[in-house]
N, C-alpha and C positions, 0 to 999 in steps of 0.2 A: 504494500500500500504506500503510496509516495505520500510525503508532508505536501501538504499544500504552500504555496508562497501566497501568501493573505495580506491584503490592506483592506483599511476597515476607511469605509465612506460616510461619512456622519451626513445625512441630505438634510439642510435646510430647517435645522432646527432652531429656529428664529421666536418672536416673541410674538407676532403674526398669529401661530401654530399654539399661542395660550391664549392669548388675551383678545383675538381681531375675531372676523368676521368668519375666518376658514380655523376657529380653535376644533383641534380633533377632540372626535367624541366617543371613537374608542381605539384600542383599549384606552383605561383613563391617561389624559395625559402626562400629569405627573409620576406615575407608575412607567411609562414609557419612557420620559425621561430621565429616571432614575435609572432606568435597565439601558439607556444609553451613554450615561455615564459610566455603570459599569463595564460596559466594553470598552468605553475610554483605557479605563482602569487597565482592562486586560490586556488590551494592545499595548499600552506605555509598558507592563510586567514584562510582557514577553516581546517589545521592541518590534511591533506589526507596523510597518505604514499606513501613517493616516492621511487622511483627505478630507477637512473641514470646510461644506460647500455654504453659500449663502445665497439664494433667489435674491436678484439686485433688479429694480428700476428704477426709472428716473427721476429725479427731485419730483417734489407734487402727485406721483403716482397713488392711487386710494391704497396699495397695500407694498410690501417691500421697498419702500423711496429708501434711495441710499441715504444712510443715516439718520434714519427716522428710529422710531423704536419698536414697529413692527421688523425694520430690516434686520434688529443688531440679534445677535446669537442669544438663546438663553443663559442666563448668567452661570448657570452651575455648568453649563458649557465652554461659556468663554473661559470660566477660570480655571480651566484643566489644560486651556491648548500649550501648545509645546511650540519652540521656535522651528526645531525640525518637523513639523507636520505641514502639508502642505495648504494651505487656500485658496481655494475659488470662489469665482462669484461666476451665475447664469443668468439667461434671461426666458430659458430652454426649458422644457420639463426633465430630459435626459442630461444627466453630469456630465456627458461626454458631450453634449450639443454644444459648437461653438466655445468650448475652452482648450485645453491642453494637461487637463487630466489623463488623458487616455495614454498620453507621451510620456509623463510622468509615471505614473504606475509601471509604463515597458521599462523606462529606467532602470527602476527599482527590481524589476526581476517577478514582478509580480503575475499570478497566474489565476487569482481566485480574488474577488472583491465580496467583501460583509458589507451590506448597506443596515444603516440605520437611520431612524430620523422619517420627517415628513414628504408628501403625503404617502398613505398605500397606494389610495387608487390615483396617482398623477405621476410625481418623481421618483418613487418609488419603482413603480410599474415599468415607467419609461428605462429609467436607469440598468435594471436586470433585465430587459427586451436590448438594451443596446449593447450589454456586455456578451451577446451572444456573437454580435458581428465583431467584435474586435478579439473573439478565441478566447474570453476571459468566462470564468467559472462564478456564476453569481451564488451567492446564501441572501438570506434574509433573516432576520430578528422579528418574529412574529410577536414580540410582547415590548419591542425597543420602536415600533414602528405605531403608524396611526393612521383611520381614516372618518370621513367627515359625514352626516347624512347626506344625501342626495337627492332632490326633485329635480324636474325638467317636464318636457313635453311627452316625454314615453315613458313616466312614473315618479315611483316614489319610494327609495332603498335607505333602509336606516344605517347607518355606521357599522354597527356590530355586524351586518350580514354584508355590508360591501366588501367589510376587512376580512372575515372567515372567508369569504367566494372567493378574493381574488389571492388569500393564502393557497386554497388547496388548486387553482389555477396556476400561481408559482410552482406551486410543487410540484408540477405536470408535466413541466418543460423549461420553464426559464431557472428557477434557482431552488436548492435549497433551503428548505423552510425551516427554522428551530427557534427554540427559545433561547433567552439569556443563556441560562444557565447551564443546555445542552453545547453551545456555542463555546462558550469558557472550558468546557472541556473537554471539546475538541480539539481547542488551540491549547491544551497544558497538554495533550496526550499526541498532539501533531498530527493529526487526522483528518480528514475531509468530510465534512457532514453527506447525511444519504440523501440524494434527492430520490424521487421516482424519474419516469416517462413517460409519452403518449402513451403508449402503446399499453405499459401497464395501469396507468389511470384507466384509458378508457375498456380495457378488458374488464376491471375491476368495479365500472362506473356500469356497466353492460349486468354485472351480477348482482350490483346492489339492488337495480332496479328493474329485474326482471320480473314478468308479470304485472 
């Protein structure tokens, strides 16, 4: 079994994502927060490349204005970063859109990225869909991450089931899905978390629901 080469991508865990208009509603967000510091934690232990991103726009903008207090990190965020960790800012839903994270990470040797942080269903989602075109190995942190309710013109999805649906979605093809806690020790035992496949989801999705 090869060690994975892991850097941990903290998405956009801004004060936007507590206190504004898009605050996650599940899991809770301070629990989520917490279990993204603790990966903080883990990565600095075991010296993982980080990548601390920030959704940026423009002065005046209703939510992320650079230098507003929607844009700035959460504080129990800010005060862990490190000077060797890298920062970004986007304007993309995907960490790779339009920055030079993806160059960075080849740098570093990197083969497997841990996303944490906001949204599920937007940076999240985008971010593990686009680690697939660049040959990188996504995970996800199903209790360090977060999503928001949802209405529009073709319904109305609460939180709790947009984030479960597009977990066991992940876990089908784009990444590896765990918790905190399965996650830390992973990385203290140098392992690769188990994703599934299509093929086995939907084999499996075909028995649950048969009849």
């Amino acid at each position: 079994m090869t060690t994975p080469r892991r850097a941990l991508i903290v998405v956009d865990v801004q004060n936007e994502y507590v206190d504004g208009v898009l605050a996650i509603q599940h899991p809770p967000r301070e629990q989520s927060i917490a279990n993204v510091v603790r990966a903080l934690e883990a990565a600095h232990e075991h010296d993982l490349p980080v990548v601390m991103v920030q959704h940026q726009l423009p002065e005046g903008a209703p939510v992320f204005a650079v230098g507003s207090h929607s844009w700035q990190l959460h504080p129990q965020v800010e005060a862990l970063r490190r000077p060797t960790w890298k920062s970004a800012t986007k304007d993309k839903a995907s960490v790779f859109a339009g920055t030079d994270v993806a160059g960075w990470l080849a740098e570093q040797g990197v083969d497997t990225v841990t996303l944490v942080g906001f949204m599920t269903n937007n940076c999240d989602l985008a971010t593990a869909v686009g680690a697939e075109e660049l040959g990188l190995a996504a995970e996800v942190l199903s209790d360090a991450t977060g999503a928001i309710h949802l209405t529009n013109e073709l319904g109305s999805v609460p939180a709790q089931q947009v984030h479960e649906v597009l977990m066991v979605l992940l876990q089908s093809n784009f990444a590896a899905v765990a918790t905190t806690d399965a996650w830390v020790a992973a990385v203290q035992a140098g392992e690769p978390l188990n994703g599934s496949d299509l093929g086995t989801s939907a084999t499996q999705g075909r028995a649950a629901y048969a009849g």
